[in-house]
C-alpha positions, 0 to 999 in steps of 0.5 A, spaced: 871 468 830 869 463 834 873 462 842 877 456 840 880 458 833 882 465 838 884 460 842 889 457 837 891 464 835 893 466 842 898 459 842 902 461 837 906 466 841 909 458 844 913 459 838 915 452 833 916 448 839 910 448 841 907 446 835 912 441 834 910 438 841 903 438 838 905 434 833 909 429 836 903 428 842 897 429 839 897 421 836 902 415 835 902 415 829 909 418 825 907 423 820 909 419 813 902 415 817 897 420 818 892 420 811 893 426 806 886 428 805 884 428 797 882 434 793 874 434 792 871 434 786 868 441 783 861 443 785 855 442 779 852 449 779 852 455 782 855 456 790 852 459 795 856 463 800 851 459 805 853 452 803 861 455 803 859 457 810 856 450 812 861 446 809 866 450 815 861 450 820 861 441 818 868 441 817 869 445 824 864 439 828 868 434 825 875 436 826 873 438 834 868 432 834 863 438 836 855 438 835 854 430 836 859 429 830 865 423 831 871 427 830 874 425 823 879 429 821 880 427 813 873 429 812 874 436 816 880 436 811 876 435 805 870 440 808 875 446 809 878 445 802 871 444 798 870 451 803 877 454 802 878 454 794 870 458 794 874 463 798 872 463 806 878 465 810 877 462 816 877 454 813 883 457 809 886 458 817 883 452 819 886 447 813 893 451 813 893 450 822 891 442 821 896 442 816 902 445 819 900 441 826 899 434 822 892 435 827 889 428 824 892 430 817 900 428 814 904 435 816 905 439 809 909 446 811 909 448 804 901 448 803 899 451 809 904 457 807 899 458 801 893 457 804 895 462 811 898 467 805 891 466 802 887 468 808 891 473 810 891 477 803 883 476 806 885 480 812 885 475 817 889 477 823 891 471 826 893 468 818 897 474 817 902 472 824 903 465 821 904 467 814 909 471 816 912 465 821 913 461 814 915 465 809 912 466 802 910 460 800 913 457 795 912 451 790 905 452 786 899 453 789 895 448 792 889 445 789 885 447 795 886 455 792 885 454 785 879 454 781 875 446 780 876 445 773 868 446 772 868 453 776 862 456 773 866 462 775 871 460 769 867 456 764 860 459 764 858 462 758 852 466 756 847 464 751 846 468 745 840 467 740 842 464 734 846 467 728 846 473 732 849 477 737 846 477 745 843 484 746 846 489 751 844 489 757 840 493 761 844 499 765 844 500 772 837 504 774 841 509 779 846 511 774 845 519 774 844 520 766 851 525 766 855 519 768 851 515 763 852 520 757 860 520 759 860 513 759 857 513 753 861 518 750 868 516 753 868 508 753 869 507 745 876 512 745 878 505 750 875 501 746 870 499 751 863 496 751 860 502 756 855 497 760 862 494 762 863 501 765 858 502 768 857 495 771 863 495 774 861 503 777 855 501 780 859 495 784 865 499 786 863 506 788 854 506 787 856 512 782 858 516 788 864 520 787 866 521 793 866 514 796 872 512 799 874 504 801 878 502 808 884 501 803 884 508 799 881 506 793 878 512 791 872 516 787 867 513 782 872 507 780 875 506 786 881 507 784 887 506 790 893 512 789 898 507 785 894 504 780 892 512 779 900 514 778 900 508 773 895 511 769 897 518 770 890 521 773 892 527 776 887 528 781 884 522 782 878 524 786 877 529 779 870 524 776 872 525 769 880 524 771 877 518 775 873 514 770 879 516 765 883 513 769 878 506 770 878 506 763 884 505 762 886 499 767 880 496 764 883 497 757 890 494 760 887 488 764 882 486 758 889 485 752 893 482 759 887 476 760 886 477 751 878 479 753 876 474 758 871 478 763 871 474 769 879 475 770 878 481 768 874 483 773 877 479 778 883 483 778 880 489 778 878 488 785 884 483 787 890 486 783 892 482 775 898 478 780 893 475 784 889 472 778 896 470 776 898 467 782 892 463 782 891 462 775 884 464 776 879 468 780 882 468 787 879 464 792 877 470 795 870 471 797 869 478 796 873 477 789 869 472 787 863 475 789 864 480 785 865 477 779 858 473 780 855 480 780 858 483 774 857 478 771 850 477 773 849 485 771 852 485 764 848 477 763 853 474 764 858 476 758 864 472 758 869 474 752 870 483 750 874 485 744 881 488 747 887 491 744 893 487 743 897 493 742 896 495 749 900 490 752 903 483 751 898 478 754 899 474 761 906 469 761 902 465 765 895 466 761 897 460 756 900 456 762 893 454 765 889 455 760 891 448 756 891 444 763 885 446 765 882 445 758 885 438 758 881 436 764 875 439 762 876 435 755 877 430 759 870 431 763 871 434 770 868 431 776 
């Protein structure tokens, strides 16, 4: 974290009177004249973490106007949002911190309060502080949080051979041929494709079944200790109670999200209310990633059978499903 942000972070114990100071002196201008930065348009092709990082390093140069770059806090604005929507915290903090301070950009209390909520839900200390200071955010979630309507994440779709159905991926080669064989036994009484299974497996716990995350999620699933009560696994730290109660919540997010993978796999790592919250994956970066790596190891699969009798489908699936067909329809930039 760079020396200024911590800087800016230590400032806040000033309290809402020194942010008001700030945005009172920090131009003539009042706030109703200051510019409010458009929404970028969605990106063609797949997106990097490295070009994530460098629209944040370029936008940081333009709003102190460091590294030779004239300041130009509208552009620095729209670099933090292209970033932002693509998951990275701290472009998160710094969009929200601009917003909240009119710093070159119109002041809007309710968007820094999503875009402080989002970095925070990342772990970013200094957001955490602020969001608590705003409040829940409330209104709908910024266009800077949500997925472009072209997200590759969303609207890819892999290729199948003609008249046929894609052959199934290859399976991880590290899986131990007991986990496999289990998997291979177990899945269809889910109604699930065992290569989602061990997709999912590899990237959660490497088949270790001793694994444990900083957040509790434990076993070869991963599972954290309330979504095992939800699907009464006794023994979480059990492996076969363990995959059983994966399984399961695979199930259960496949009929919610009405088979789409990745919101699907989106919630398993980032909790079904955030997809909603975001009507999408999560701007996230480790959630996204995530995604992309599934997706990548099951070749790039995006729809899987579900069983609706497990449970009614998201309120919200159908709400963002049709806004954001019509803007695809409508050619996405």
């Amino acid at each position: 974290m760079s020396m200024r942000l911590r800087r800016a972070a230590a400032g806040l114990l000033l309290g809402p009177c020194a942010l008001v100071a700030q945005a009172q002196f920090a131009t003539p201008l009042s706030l109703d004249d200051l510019p409010r930065p458009s929404t970028p348009p969605a990106e063609r092709g797949p997106v990097l973490p490295a070009q994530v990082e460098g629209w944040r390093r370029e936008a940081e140069a333009l709003e102190h106007g460091d590294a030779g770059m004239v300041r130009d806090p509208v552009q620095a604005a729209q670099l933090y949002c292209r970033a932002a929507r693509h998951g990275d915290a701290v472009a998160q903090y710094n969009l929200a911190w601009m917003l909240v301070n009119a710093r070159g950009i119109a002041r809007d209390d309710a968007q820094a309060a999503h875009l402080f909520a989002a970095a925070a839900e990342q772990g970013l200390a200094q957001a955490r502080n602020m969001a608590e200071r705003l409040g829940e955010p409330r209104g709908a979630v910024p266009d800077c949080l949500r997925p472009p309507p072209a997200d590759p994440l969303l609207n890819a779709q892999a290729a199948r051979p003609p008249g046929g159905r894609a052959l199934p991926p290859p399976l991880p080669r590290n899986a131990p041929e007991v986990i496999v064989k289990f998997v291979r036994l177990e899945a269809p009484l889910y109604k699930l494709e065992p290569h989602l299974v061990l997709a999912v497996m590899a990237q959660e716990s490497n088949f270790d079944p001793l694994a444990q995350s900083p957040r509790n999620a434990q076993g070869l699933m991963q599972l954290i200790p309330a979504t095992a009560q939800r699907f009464k696994v006794g023994k979480i730290t059990d492996p076969v109670q363990n995959i059983r109660g994966g399984m399961a919540y695979l199930r259960w997010l496949l009929a919610y999200f009405q088979g789409d993978l990745p919101l699907v796999l989106a919630a398993y790592n980032a909790g079904e209310g955030a997809v909603d919250r975001y009507r999408g994956v999560p701007p996230y970066a480790e959630t996204r990633n995530y995604v992309q790596r599934i997706l990548a190891a099951i070749n790039d699969q995006r729809s899987h059978p579900f069983d609706a009798s497990i449970t009614p489908p998201s309120s919200a699936l159908e709400a963002w499903r049709k806004p954001l067909a019509g803007r695809t329809e409508r050619g996405a930039p």
